[in-house]
VORO-324320 format. One record per residue (C-alpha): residue in one letter; x, y, z. Coordinates in steps of 0.02 Angstrom, whole numbers, plus 32768, in hexadecimal, padded with zeros to 4 digits. Layout:
<sites>
SITE tiba    u    v    w
SITE    A    X    Y    Z
...
</sites>
This chain:
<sites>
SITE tiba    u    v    w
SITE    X C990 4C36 3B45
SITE    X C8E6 4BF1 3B80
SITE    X C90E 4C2E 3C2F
SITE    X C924 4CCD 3BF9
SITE    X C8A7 4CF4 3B83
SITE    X C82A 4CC0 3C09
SITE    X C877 4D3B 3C86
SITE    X C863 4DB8 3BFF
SITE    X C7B0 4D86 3BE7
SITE    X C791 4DAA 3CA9
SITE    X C7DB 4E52 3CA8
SITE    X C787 4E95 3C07
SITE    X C706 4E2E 3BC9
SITE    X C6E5 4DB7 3B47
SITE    X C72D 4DF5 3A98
SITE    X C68D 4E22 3A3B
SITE    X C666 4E9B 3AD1
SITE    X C71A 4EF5 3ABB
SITE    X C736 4F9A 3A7C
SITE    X C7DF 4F5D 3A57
SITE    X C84C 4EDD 3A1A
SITE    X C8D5 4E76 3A7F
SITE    X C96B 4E1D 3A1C
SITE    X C9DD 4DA2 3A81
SITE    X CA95 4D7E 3A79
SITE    X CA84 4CF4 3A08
SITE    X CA1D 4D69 3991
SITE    X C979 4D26 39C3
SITE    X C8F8 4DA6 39A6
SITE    X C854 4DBF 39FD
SITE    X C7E3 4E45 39A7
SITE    X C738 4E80 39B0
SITE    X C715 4E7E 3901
SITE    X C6FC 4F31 38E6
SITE    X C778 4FD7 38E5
SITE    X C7D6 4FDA 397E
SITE    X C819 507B 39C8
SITE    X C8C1 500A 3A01
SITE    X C908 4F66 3A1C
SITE    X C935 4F31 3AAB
SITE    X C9F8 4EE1 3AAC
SITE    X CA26 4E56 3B1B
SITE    X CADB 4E3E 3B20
SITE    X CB16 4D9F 3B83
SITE    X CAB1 4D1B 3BDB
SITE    X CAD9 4D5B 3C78
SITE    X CA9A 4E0E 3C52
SITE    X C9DB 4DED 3C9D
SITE    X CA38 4DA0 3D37
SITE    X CA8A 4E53 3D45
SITE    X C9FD 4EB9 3D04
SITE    X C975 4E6A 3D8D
SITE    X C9E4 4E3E 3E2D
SITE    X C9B7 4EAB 3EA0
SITE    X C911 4EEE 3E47
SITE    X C915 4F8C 3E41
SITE    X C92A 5021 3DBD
SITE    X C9F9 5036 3DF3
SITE    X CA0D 4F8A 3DAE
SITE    X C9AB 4FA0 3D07
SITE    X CA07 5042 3CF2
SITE    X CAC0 5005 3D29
SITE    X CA9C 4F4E 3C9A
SITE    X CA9B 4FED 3C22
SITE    X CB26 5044 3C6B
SITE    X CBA2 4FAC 3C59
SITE    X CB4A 4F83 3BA4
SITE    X CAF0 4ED2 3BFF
SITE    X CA66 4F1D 3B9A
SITE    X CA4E 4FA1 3AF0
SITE    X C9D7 4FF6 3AB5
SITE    X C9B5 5017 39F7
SITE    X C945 50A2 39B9
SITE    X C8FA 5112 3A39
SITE    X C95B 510B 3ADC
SITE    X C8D1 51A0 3B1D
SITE    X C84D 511E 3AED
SITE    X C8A0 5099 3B4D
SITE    X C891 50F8 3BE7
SITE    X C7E5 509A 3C04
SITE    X C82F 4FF7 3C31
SITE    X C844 501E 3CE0
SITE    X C7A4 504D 3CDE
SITE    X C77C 4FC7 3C85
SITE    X C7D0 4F49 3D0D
SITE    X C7A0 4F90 3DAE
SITE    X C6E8 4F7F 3D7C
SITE    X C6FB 4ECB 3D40
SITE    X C755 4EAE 3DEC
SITE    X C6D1 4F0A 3E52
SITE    X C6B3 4E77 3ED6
SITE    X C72A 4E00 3F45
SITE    X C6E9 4D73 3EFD
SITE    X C716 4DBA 3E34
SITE    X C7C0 4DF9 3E80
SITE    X C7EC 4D52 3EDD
SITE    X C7AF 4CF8 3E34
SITE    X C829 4D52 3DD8
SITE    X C8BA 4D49 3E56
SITE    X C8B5 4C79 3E4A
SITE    X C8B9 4C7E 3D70
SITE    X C947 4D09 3D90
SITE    X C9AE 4C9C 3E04
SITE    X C996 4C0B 3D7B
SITE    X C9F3 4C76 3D09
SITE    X CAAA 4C66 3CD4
SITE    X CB35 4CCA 3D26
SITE    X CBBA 4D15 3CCE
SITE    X CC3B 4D9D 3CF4
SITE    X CC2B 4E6B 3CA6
SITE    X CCBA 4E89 3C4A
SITE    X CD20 4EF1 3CB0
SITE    X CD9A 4F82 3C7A
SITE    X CCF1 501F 3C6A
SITE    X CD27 50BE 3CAF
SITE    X CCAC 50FB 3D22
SITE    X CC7E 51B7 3D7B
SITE    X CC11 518C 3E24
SITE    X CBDC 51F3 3EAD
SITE    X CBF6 5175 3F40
SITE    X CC91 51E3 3F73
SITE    X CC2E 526B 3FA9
SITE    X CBDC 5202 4034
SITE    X CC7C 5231 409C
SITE    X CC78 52F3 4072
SITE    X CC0D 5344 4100
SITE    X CB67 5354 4125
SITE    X CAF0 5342 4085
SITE    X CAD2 53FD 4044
SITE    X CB64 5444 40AC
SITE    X CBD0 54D1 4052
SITE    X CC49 5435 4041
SITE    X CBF0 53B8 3FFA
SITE    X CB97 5429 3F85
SITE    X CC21 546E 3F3C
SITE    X CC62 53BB 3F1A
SITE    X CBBB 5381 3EE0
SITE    X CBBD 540F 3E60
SITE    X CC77 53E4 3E36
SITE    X CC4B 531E 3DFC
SITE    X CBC6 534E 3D98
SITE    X CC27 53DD 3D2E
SITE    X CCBF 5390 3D31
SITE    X CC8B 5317 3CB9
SITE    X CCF3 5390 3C60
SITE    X CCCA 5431 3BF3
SITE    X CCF2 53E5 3B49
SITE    X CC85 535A 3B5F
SITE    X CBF2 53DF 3B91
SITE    X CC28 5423 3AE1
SITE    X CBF3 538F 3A7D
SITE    X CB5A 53A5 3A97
SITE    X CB13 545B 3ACC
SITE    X CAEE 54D5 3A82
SITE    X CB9C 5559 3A40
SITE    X CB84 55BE 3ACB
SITE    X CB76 552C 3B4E
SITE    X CAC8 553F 3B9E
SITE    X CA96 54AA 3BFF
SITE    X C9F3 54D4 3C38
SITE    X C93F 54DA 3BD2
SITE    X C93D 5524 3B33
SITE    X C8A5 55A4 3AFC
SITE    X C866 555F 3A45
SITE    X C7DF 55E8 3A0F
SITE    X C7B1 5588 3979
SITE    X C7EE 54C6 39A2
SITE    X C85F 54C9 3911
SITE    X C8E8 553A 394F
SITE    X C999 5502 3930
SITE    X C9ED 54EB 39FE
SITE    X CA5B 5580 39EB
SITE    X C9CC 55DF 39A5
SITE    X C947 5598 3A41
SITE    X C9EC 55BE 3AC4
SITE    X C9FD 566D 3A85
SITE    X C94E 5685 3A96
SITE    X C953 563E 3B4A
SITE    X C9BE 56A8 3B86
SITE    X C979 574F 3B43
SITE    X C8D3 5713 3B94
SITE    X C927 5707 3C44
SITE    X C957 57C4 3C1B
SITE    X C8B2 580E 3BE7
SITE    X C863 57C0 3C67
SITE    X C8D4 580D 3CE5
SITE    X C8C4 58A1 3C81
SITE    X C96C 58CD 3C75
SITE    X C9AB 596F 3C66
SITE    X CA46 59C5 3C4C
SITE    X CAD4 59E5 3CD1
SITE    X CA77 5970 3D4E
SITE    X CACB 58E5 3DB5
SITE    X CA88 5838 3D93
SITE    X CAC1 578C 3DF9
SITE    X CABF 56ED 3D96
SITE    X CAAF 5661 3E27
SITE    X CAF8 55D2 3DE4
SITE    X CB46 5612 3D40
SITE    X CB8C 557E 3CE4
SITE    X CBF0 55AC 3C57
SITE    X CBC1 565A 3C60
SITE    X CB44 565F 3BC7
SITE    X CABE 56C6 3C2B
SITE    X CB43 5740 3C77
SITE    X CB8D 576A 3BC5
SITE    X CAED 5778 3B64
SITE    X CAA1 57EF 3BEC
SITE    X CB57 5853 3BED
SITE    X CB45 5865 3B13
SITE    X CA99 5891 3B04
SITE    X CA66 58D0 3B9F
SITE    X CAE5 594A 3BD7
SITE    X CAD9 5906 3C8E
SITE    X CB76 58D5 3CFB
SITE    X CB5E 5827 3D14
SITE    X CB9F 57C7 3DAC
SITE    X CBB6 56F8 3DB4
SITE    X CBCE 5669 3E32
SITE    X CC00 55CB 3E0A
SITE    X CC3C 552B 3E89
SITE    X CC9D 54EB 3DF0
SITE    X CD4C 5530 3DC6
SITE    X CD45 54DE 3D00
SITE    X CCA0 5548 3CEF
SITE    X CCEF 55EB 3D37
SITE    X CD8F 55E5 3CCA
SITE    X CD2C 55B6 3C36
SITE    X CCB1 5648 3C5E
SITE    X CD28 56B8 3C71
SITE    X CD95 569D 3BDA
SITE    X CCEE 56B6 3B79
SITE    X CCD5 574D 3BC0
SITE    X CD6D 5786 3BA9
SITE    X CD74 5760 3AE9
SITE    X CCD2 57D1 3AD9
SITE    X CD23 5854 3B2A
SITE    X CCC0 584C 3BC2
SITE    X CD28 582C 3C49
SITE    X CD05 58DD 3C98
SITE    X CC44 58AD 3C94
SITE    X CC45 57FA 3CBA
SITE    X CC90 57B6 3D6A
SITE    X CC8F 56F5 3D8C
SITE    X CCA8 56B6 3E39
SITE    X CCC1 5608 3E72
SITE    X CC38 562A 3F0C
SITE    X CBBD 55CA 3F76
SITE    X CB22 562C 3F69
SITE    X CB33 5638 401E
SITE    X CBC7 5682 4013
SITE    X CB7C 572A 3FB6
SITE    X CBAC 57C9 400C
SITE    X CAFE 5809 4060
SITE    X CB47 58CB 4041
SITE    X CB64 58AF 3F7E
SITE    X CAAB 58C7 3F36
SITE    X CA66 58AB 3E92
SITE    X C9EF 58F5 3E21
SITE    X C9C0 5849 3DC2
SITE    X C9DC 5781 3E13
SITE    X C9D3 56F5 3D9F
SITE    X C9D2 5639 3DCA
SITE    X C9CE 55C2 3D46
SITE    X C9ED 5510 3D50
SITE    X CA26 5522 3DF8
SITE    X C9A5 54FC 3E73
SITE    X C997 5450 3E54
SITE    X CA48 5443 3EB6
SITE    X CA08 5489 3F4C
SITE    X C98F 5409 3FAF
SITE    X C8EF 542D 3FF8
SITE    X C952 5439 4098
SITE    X C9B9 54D3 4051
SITE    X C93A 5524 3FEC
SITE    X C915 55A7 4092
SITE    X C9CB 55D6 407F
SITE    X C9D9 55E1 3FBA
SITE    X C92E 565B 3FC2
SITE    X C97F 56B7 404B
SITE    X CA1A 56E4 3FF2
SITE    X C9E4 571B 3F70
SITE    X C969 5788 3FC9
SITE    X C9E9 57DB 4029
SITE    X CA59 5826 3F86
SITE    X C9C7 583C 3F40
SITE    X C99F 590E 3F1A
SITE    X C8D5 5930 3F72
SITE    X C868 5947 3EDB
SITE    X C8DA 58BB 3E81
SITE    X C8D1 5823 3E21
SITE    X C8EA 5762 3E35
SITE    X C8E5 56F5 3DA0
SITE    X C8EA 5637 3DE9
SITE    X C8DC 55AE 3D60
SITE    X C8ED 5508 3D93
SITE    X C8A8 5451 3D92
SITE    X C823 5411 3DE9
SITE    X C7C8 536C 3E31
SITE    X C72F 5362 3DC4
SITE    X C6FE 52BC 3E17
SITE    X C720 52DD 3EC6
SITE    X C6B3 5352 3ED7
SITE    X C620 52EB 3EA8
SITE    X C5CA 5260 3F09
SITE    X C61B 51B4 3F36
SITE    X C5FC 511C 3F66
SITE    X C640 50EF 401A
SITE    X C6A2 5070 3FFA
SITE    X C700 50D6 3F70
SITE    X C7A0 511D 3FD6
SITE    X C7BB 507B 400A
SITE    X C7A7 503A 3F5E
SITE    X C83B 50E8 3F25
SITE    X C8A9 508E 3FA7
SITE    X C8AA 4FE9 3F72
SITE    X C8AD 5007 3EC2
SITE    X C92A 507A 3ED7
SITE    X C8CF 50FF 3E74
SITE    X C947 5196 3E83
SITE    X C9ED 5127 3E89
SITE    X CA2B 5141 3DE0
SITE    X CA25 520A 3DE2
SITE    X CA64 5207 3E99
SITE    X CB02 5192 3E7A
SITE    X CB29 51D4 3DB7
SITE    X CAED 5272 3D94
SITE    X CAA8 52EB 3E1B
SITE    X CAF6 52A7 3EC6
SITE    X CA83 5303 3F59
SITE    X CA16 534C 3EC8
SITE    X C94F 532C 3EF2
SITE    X C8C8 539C 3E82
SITE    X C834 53E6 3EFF
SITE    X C772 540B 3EBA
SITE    X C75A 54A8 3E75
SITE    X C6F6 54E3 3F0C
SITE    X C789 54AE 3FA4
SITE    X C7EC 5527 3F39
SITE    X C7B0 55A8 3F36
SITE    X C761 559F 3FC9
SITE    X C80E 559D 4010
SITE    X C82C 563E 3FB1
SITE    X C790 569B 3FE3
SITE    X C7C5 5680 40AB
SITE    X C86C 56DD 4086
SITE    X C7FF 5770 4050
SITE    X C7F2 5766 3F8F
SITE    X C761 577E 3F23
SITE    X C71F 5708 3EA7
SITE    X C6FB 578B 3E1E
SITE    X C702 56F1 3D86
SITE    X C727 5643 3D4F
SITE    X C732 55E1 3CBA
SITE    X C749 553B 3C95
SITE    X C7B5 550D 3C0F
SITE    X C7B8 544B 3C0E
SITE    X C782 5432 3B4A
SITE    X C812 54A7 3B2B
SITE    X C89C 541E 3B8E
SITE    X C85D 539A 3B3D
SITE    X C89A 53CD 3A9C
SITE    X C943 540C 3AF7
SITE    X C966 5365 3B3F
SITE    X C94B 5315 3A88
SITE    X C9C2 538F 3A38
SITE    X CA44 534C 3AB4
SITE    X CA1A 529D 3AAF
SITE    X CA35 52B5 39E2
SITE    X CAD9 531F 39E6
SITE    X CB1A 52B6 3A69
SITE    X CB05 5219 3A05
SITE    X CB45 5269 3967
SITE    X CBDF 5278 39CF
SITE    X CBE9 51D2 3A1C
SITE    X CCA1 519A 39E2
SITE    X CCE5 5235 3A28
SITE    X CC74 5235 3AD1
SITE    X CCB3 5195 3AF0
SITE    X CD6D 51BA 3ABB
SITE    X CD5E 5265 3B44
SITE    X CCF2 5208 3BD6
SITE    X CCED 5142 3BB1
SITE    X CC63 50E6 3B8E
SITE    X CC15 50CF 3C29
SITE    X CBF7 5187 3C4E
SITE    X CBC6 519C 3B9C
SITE    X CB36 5137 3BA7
SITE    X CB05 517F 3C6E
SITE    X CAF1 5230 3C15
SITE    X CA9E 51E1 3B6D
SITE    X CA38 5193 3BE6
SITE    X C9FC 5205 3C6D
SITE    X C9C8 5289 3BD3
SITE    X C95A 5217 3B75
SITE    X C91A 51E7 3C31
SITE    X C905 5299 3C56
SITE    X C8A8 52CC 3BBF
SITE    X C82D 523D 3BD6
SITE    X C810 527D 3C78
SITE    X C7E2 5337 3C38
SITE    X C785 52E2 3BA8
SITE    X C719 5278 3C1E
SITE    X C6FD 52FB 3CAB
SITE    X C749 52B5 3D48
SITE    X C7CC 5349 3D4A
SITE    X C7BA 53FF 3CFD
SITE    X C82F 5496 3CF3
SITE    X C7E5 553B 3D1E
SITE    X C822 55FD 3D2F
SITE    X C7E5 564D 3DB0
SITE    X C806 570D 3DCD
SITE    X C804 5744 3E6D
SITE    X C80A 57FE 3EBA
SITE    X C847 584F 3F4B
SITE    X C7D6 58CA 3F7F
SITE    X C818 5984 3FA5
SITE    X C7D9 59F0 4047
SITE    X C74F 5A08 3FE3
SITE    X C716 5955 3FB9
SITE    X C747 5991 3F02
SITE    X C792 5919 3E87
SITE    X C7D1 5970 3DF0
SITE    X C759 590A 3D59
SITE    X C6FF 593A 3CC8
SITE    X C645 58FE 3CD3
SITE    X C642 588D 3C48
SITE    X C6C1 5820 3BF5
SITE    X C6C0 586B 3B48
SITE    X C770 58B6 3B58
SITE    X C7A1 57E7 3B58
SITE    X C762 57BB 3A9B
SITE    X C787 584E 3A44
</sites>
């Protein structure tokens, strides 16, 4: 126990200094003394072992994973103990320090039995960002399964960043309002053709179909997404206005055109080393004098000035690991700029962008919440295992929006006619009334 709570002391400071409180597997608590946002759980005395060999953020994550380690209270909170660690750890001589008290430290076996979803498969499936891999890239992260999705978003499964007005908006309420703000700001009209890039579960396609008039057009690379879309669409009585395709964006026709082109949540799949190709496409079916909504997330922290040691510090801490392997495989966010950059060389015009990061912070806690109201069921669809990976990676995310290192931002982009003309109204009045 001594050994331990030494190691613990190295990695996070002594206990008055805390902002939380850390309770042992004998029940021996160490707490700051004040209100603590969480506690952290430590299981077995082999879980530091685990949790610090190798050092890096993949291990810290993975002693959660396989419940070495709990958290109770905030998990988004607990998101600074990486953080924490890797600045505690900052020199060879702290990290070789800690490596000899961690090497004193019992050794004990993880229960086995956990059901696990990884991405390592997909090392083997073509080049990274080929139509191949993509498409099964895009198939382990949405076939989690669509009733698992439906613990936890919203009734008419959005899974991208929710527009709160006010702050107190209910999800469904925010999601609704979401997607009608995708439409005005393409200005939607009726009888137009509009191209959802990336249309999940076909929310966007079906609200634009209902209150726009327009005939809206989807791709998908997941079959569960397409079937589900299109049984929705076909219980609205839709299905002559709403077509789902599973398509690599590639794939679209060049001599089908479109009015309208939305892209939400979808760009974050692509890779700075595809984002030429995703702009292009949808530059080509795009109408001249039309309009490209593109809302994605971006690398807040990249784009700002680093140390030089720091990408060798990403490596060895493994800083991107636990998205790559778990949730995202091949997925890497870009600054703002390399975007749409990318997108002005293809020929589009920046005519506006907005940042909506306050308004995924409060999406991701919505999730976090419904998802742990659902917990026995979660578990019962998915396991445990991949219940906590997703429980995880949403408080992680929304600390990251909270804190600033990544953002989410619509950008509307035109394609300008013979003319140069972009079809606009000078102000954007017509979007708050």
């Amino acid at each position: 126990m001594r050994a331990a709570q030494v190691v613990v002391e190295d990695l996070f400071g002594p206990v008055p200094v805390r902002p939380f409180a850390v309770r042992y597997w004998d029940g021996t608590l160490e707490s700051p003394g004040t209100e603590v946002a969480f506690t952290l759980l430590i299981r077995r005395p082999g879980s530091l072992r685990r949790l610090l060999l190798p050092p890096s953020e993949l291990a810290l994550v993975e002693a959660f994973l396989h419940d070495d380690v709990d958290v109770e209270g905030d998990l988004e909170a607990s998101a600074e103990l990486g953080d924490l660690v890797a600045r505690r750890i900052a020199s060879r001589r702290d990290l070789w320090r800690l490596v000899r008290r961690v090497l004193a430290l019992p050794y004990d076996r993880r229960p086995r039995g956990q059901r696990e979803h990884k991405a390592e498969g997909l090392l083997g499936v073509g080049r990274i960002h080929s139509r191949r891999r993509d498409r099964a890239a895009v198939q382990f992260h949405y076939d989690v399964g669509n009733d698992f999705y439906s613990l936890w978003l919203d009734r008419q499964m959005v899974y991208s960043c929710a527009y709160f007005a006010r702050g107190d908006e209910d999800l469904d309420a925010a999601q609704t309002a979401k997607l009608d703000y995708v439409c005005r700001k393409l200005r939607l009209r009726p009888g137009e053709r509009f191209l959802d890039i990336g249309c999940g579960w076909g929310a966007l396609l079906i609200h634009a179909a209902q209150h726009y008039n327009v005939h809206a057009f989807g791709i998908t690379l997941s079959e569960r997404q397409a079937s589900f879309a299109r049984a929705r669409a076909a219980a609205a009585g839709l299905g002559d206005r709403v077509e789902i395709e599973v398509r690599d964006y590639r794939e679209l026709n060049p001599y089908i055109r479109f009015d309208k082109i939305a892209s939400v949540g979808m760009v974050e799949h692509v890779g700075m080393e595809r984002l030429d190709d995703y702009f292009a496409a949808a530059y080509r079916v795009l109408e001249p004098g039309g309009l490209f909504l593109n809302h994605g997330i971006v690398a807040i922290a990249d784009a700002r000035p680093r140390a030089w040691h720091s990408p060798i510090t990403d490596v060895l801490w493994r800083r991107h690991a636990f998205i790559t392997k778990y949730v995202f495989p091949d997925g890497r966010l870009v600054p703002a700029a390399a975007m749409l950059g990318r997108a002005e060389r293809v020929g589009f015009e920046l005519r506006d962008v907005e940042s909506l990061r306050d308004h995924y912070v409060t999406t991701l806690r919505h999730w976090v919440r419904r998802l742990e109201a659902q917990e026995g069921e979660a578990v019962g669809l998915v396991g445990q295992v991949i219940y906590r990976v997703w429980r995880l990676y949403m408080a992680a995310s929304a600390h990251g929006f909270r804190t600033g290192r990544i953002g989410v931002i619509q950008s509307l982009l035109g394609k300008p006619d013979a003319e140069g003309a972009v079809e606009l109204p000078r102000t954007r009045a017509d979007l708050y009334r």
